[in-house]
C-alpha positions as CSV (number, residue, x, y, z in Angstrom):
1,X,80.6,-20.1,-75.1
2,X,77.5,-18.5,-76.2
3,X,74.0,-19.7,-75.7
4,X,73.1,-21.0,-78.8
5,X,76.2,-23.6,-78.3
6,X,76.0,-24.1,-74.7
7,X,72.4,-25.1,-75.2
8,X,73.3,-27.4,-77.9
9,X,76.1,-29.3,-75.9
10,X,72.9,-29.3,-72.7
11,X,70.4,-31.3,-75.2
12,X,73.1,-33.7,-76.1
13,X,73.7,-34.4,-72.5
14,X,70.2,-34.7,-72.3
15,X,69.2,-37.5,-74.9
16,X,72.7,-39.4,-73.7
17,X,72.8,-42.3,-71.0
18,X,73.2,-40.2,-68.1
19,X,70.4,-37.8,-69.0
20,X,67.9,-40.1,-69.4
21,X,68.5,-41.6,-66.2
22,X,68.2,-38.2,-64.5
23,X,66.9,-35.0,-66.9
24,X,66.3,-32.9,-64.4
25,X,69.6,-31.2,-63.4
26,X,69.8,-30.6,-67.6
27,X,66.3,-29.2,-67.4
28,X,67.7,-26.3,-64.9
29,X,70.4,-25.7,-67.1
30,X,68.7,-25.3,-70.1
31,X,66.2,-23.3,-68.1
32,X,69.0,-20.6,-67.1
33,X,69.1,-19.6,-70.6
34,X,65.4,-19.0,-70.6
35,X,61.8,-20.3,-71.0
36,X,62.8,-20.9,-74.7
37,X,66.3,-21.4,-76.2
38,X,67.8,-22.2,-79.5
39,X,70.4,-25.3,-80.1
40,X,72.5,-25.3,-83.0
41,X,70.5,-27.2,-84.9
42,X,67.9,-24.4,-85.4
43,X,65.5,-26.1,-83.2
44,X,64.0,-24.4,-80.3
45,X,63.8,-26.0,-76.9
46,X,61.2,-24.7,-74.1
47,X,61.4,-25.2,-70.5
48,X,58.5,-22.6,-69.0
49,X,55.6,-23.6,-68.5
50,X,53.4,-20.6,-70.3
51,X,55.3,-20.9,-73.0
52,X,54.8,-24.7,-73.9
53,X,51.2,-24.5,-73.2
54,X,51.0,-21.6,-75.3
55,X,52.9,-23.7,-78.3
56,X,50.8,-26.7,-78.0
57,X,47.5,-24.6,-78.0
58,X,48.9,-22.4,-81.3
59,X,47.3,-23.9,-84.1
60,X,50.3,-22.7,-86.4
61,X,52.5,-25.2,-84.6
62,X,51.6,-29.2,-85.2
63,X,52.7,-32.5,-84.8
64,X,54.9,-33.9,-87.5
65,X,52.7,-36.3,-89.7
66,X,53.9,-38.7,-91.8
67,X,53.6,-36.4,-94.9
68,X,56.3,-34.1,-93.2
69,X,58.6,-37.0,-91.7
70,X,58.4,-38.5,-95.3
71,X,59.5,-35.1,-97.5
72,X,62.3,-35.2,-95.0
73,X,63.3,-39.2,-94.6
74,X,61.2,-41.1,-97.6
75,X,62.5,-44.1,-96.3
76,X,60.9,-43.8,-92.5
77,X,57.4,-45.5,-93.5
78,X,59.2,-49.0,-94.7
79,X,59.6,-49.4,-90.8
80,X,55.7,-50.8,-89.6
81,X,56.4,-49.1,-86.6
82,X,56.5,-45.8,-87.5
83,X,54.1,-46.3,-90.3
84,X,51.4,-47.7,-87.2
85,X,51.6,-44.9,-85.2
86,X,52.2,-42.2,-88.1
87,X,48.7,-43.7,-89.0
88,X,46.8,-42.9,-85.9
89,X,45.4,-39.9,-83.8
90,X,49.0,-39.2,-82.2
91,X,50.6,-38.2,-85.3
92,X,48.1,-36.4,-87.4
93,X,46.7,-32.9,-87.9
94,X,43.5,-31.1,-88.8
95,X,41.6,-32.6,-90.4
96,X,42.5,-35.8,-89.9
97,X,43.1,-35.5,-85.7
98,X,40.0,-34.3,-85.3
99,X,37.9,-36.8,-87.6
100,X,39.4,-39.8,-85.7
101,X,39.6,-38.4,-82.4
102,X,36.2,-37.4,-82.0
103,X,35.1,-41.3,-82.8
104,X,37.1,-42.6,-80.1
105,X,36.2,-39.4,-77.4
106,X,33.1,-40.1,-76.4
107,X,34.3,-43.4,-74.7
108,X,36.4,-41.3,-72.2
109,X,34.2,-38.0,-71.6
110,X,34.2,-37.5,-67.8
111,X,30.7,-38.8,-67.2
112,X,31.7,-42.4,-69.0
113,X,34.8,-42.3,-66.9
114,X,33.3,-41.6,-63.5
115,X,31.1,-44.5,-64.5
116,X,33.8,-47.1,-64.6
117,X,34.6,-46.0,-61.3
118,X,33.3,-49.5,-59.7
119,X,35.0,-51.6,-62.3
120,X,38.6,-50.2,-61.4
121,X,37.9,-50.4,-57.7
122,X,37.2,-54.4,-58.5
123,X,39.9,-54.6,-60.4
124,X,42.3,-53.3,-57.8
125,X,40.9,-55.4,-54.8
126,X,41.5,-58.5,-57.6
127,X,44.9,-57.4,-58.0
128,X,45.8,-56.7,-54.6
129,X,44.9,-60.3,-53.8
130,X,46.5,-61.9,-56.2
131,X,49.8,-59.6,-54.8
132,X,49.0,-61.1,-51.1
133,X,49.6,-64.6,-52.7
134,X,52.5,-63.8,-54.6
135,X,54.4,-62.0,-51.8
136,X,52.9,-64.3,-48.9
137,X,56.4,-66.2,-48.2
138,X,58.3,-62.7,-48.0
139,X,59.6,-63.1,-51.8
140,X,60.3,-60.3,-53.3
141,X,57.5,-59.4,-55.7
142,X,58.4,-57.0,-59.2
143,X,55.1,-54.6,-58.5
144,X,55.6,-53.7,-62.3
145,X,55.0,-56.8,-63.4
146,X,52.4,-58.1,-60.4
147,X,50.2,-54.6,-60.3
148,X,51.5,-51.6,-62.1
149,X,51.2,-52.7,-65.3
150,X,48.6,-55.2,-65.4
151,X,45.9,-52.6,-64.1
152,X,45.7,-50.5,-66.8
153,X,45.8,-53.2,-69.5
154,X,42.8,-54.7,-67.7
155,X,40.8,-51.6,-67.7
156,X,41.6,-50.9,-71.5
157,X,41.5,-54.1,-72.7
158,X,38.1,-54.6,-71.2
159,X,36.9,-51.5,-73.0
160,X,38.3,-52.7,-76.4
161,X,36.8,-55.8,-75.9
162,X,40.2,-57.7,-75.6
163,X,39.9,-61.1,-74.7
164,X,41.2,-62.2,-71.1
165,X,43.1,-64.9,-72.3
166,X,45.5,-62.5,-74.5
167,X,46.3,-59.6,-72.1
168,X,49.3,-61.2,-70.7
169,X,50.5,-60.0,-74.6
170,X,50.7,-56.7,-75.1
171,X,53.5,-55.3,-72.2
172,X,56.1,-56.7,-74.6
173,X,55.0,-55.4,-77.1
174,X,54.0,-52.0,-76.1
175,X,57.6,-51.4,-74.4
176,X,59.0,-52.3,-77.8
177,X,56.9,-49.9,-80.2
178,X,57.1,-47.4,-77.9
179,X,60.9,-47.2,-78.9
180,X,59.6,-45.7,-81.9
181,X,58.7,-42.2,-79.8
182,X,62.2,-42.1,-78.6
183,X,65.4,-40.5,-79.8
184,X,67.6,-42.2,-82.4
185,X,66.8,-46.0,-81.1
186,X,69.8,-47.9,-82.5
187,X,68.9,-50.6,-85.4
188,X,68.0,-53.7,-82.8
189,X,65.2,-51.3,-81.1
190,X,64.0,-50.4,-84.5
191,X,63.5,-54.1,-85.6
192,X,61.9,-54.8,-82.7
193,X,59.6,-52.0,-82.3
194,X,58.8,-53.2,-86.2
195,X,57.9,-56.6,-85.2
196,X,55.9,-55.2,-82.1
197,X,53.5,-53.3,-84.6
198,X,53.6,-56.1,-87.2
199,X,52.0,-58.3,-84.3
200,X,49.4,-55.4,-83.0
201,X,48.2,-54.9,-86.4
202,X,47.8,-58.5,-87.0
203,X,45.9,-58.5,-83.6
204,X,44.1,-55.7,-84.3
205,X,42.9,-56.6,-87.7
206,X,41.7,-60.1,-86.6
207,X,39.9,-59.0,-83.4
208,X,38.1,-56.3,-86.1
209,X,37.1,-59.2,-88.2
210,X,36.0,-60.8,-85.1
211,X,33.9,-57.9,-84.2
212,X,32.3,-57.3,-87.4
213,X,31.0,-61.3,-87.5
214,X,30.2,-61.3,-84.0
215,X,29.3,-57.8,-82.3
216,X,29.7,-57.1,-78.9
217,X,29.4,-53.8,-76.6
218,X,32.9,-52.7,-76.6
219,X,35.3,-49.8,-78.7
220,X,36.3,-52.3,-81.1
221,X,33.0,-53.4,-82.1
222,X,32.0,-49.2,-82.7
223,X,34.5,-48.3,-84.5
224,X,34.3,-51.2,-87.1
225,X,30.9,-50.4,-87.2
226,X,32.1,-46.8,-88.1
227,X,34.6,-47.9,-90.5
228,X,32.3,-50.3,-92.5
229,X,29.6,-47.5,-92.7
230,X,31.7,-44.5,-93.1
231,X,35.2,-45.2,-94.8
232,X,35.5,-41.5,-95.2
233,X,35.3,-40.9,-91.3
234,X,37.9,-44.0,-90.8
235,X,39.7,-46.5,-93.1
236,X,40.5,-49.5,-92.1
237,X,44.5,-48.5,-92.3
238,X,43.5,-45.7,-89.3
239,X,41.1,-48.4,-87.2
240,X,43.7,-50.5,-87.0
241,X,46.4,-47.7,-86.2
242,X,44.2,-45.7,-83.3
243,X,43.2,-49.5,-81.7
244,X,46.8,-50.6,-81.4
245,X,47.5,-46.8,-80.0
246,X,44.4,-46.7,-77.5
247,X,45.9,-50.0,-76.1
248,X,49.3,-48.8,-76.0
249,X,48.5,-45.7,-74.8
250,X,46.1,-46.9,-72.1
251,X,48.4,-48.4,-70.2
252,X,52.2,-47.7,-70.9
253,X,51.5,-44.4,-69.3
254,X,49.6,-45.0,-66.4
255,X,51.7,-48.3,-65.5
256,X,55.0,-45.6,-65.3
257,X,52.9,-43.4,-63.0
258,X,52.2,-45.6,-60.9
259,X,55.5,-46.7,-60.5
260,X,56.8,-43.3,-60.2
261,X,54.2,-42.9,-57.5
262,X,55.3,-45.9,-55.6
263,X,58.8,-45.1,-55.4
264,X,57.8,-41.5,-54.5
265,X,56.2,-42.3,-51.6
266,X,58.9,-44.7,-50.4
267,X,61.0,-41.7,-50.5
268,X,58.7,-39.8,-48.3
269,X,56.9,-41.7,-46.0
270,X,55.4,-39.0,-44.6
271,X,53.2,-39.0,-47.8
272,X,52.2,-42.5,-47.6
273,X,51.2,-42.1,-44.2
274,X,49.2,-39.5,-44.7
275,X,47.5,-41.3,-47.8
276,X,46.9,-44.7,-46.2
277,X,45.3,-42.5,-43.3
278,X,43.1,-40.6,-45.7
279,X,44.2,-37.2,-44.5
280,X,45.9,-37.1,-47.7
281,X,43.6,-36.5,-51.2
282,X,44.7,-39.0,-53.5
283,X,44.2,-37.1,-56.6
284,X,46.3,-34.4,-55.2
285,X,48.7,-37.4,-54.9
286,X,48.7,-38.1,-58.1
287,X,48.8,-34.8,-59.2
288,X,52.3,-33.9,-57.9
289,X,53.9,-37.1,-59.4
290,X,52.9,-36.0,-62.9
291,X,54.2,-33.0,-61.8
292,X,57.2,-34.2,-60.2
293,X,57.8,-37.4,-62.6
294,X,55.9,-37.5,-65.1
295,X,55.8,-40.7,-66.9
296,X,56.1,-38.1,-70.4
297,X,58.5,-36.3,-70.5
298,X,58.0,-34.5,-73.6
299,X,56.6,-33.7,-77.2
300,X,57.4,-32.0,-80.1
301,X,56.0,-29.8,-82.7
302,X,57.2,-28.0,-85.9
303,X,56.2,-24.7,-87.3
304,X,53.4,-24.9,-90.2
305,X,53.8,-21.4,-91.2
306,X,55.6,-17.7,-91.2
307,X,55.1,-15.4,-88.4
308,X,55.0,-17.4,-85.0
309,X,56.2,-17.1,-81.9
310,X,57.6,-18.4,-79.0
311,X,58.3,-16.0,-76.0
312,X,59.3,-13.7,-78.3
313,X,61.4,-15.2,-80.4
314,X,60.5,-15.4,-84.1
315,X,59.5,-18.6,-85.1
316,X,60.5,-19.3,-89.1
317,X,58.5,-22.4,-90.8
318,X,59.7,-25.5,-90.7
319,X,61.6,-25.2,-86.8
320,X,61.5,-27.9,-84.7
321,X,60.2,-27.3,-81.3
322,X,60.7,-29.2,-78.2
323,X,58.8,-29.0,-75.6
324,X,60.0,-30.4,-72.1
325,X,57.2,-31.5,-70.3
326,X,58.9,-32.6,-67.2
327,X,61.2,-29.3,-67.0
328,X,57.9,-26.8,-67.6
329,X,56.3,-28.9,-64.5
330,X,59.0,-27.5,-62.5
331,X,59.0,-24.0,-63.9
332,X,59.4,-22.1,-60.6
333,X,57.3,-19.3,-62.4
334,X,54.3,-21.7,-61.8
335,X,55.4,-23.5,-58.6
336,X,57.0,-22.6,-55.8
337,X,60.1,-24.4,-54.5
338,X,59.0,-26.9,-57.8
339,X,61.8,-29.3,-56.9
340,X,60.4,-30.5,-53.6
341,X,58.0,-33.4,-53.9
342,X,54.9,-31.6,-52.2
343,X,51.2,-33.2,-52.7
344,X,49.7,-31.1,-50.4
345,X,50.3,-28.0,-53.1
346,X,47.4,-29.7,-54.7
347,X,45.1,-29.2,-51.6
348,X,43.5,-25.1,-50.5
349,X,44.9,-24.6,-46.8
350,X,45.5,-21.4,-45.2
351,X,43.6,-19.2,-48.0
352,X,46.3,-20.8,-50.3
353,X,44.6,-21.9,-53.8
354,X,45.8,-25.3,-55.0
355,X,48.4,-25.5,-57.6
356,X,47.5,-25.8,-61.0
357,X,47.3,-28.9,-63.1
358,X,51.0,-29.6,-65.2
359,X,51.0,-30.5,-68.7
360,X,51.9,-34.1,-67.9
361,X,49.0,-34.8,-70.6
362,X,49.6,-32.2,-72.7
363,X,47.2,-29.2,-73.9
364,X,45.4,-28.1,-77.1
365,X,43.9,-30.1,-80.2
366,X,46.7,-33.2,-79.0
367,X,45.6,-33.4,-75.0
368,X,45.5,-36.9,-74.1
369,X,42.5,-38.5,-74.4
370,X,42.5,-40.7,-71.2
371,X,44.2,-38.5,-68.7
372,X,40.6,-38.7,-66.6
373,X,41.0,-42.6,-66.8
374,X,44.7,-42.7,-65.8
375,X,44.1,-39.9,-62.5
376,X,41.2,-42.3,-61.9
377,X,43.4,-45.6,-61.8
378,X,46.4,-44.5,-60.0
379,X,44.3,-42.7,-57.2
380,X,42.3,-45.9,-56.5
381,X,45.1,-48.1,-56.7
382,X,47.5,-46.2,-54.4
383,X,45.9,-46.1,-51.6
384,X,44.1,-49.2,-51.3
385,X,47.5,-50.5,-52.2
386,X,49.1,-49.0,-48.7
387,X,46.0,-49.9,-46.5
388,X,46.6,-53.4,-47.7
389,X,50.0,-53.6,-47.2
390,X,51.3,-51.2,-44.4
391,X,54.5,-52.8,-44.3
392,X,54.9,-52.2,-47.8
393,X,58.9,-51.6,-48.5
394,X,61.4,-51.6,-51.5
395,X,63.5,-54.9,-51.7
396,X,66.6,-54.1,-54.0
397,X,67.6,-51.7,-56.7
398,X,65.0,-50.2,-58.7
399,X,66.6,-49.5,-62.2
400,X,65.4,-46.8,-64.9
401,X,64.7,-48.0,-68.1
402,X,66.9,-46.0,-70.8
403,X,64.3,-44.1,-71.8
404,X,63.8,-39.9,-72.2
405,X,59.9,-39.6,-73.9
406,X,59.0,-42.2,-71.6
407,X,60.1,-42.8,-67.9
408,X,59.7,-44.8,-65.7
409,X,61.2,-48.2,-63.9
410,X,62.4,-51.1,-65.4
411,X,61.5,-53.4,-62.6
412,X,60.7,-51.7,-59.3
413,X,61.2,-55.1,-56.4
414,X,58.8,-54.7,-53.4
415,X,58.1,-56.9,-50.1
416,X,55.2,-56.5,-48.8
417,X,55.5,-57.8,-44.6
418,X,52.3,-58.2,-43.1
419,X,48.9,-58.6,-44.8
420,X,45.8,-56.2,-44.2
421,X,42.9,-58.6,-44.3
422,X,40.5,-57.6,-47.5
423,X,37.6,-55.4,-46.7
424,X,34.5,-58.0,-47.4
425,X,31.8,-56.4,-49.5
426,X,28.4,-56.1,-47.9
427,X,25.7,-58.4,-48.2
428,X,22.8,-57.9,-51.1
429,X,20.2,-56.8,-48.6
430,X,23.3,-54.6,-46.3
431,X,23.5,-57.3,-43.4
């Protein structure tokens, strides 16, 4: 069998039952054939970690926007999901990418992030209390549902300007347009996704008109503002688009890693010791489960033009590239032993530099817009999380959901023994 075939028959393994529950034995085999390898299909599938940061930087390679998806499937934009998000900052180029994206970047430049610091600390201590009640019989508690997840809504929501009273909404609904990024979702995932982004964009398009009658100091409220005085900068179609994506985005991410962070440190205990003690940095915690698990696990891009590259190999317009995220994490090129869960890679000992940052987020024009905010939130929540509850401990199976693009747990059952008493904040005057 050659390469070209073997390949082909890896990337089906890959986007089948069993590969979605575990990619990373296909990622190794794909890898032995290279950084980058073609499939049958003509598509090219890259696994090193140079080369897919070298491909999302290349400007000759971009996303495919709805333009391109619709010369090849004229049909795929009668589906509202995939005409939302082919609407939005995700799935659109130069010029358009970089008109919409730099409204909505100045909300998470570093200095606005490191600013919202005290907000997620409060928003943690909330959530770890309401945990404590939830789990104070011994019941098993779905830390998903109870903390993962409702975290980051709560920090994205409240810079939207999302009421309180409608959070509890949008996990549903997020998990079922997200189908839309996956491979060939079969017709009942499709008709949900559509009815997930019919819902959003009603959302969306009410809160705007909300916002626009009654202003307040939140995202939503700016960027109508934009789009009522410069239509040119963004229409109405694309406010509505980006806000459903910033919410989606905001926290279907950052719930899966820290789920994937909780169940890698019940694997190694070693690491939550040393994290609950504080000998451990928790943003080189968190750095070696987006290396390790990332909650993407990959993009794609297609050639614009004649002439590219791609470690060499000639790259003819119109190829589809994929571009494994979670293999390139482990390129061994880049880490050492890269299989072996290891968060102290991330910390200088010994004259050793720490490892560099994976492409969990991505690189180039497309880098995601609230990684900063996602590091932020997991590393505050983890390890206030295990100082609160030592006794912390899986309860039960902890099933993957079926996806590839996106992984993470289904639920992920937890029982949480005895409580840590709250820290109590100071007193105004420090008494």
């Amino acid at each position: 069998m050659d390469d070209v075939m073997a390949a082909t028959e890896i990337v089906d393994d890959l986007v089948g039952p069993e590969g979605r529950q575990d990619p990373y034995p296909r990622y190794e085999r794909l890898r032995a054939y290279g950084p980058v390898v073609r499939t049958g299909a003509g598509m090219l599938v890259v696994t090193g970690y140079q080369e897919a940061e070298e491909v999302l930087r290349a400007p000759g390679f971009l996303v495919e926007d709805g333009q391109m998806r619709a010369a090849l499937d004229p049909g795929f934009l009668d589906h509202p999901g995939e005409y939302l998000l082919s609407s939005s900052i995700l799935q659109r180029n130069a010029p358009d990418h970089g008109r919409m994206r730099s409204l909505i970047a100045s909300v998470f430049t570093p200095r606005r992030v490191a600013a919202l610091a005290p907000a997620v600390t409060a928003a943690v201590d909330d959530l770890l209390d309401d945990l404590a009640r939830r789990g104070a019989d011994g019941t098993p508690v779905d830390f998903l549902d109870a903390f993962a997840f409702r975290l980051p809504v709560g920090v994205i929501c409240e810079l939207l300007g999302v009421p309180v009273e409608d959070r509890h909404l949008f996990r549903p609904l997020a998990a079922d347009l997200t189908v839309t990024l996956e491979f060939d979702p079969d017709e009942d995932e499709r008709a949900a996704a559509d009815l997930a982004a019919v819902r959003l964009s009603d959302y969306f398009a009410e809160l705007a008109a909300a916002r626009r009658a009654d202003p307040r100091d939140d995202l939503v409220s700016a960027l109508v503002r934009t789009a009522d005085a410069e239509p040119d900068r963004l229409s109405d179609r694309e406010l509505i688009a980006n806000l459903a994506l910033l919410l989606v985005a905001g926290f279907e991410t950052t719930g899966n890693l820290i789920g994937n962070a909780l169940a890698r440190l019940f694997a190694h205990p070693e690491a939550a010791a040393a994290l609950r003690d504080g000998t451990l940095d928790p943003g080189a915690l968190v750095e070696e489960v987006l290396r390790h698990d990332p909650p993407v696990q990959l993009t794609s891009r297609l050639a614009a033009q004649d002439g590219l590259t791609a470690a060499g190999l000639p790259v003819e317009a119109g190829t589809a590239v994929l571009l494994l995220l979670g293999a390139a994490n482990r390129d061994p090129r880049r880490y050492p032993d890269p299989g072996r869960f290891d968060p102290w890679r991330y910390q200088a000992a010994d004259g050793r530099e720490p490892a560099g940052r994976p492409l969990s987020f991505g690189s180039g024009p497309h880098f995601c817009l609230g990684s900063q905010l996602a590091r932020l939130e997991a590393a505050t929540a983890l390890p206030a999380l295990l100082r609160r509850f030592p006794d912390l401990a899986p309860a039960g199976p902890a099933p993957r959901r079926t996806r590839l693009v996106l992984r993470g747990y289904g639920t992920l059952p937890v029982t949480l023994g005895p409580v840590t008493p709250a820290p109590v904040a100071p007193a105004p005057d420090g008494r």
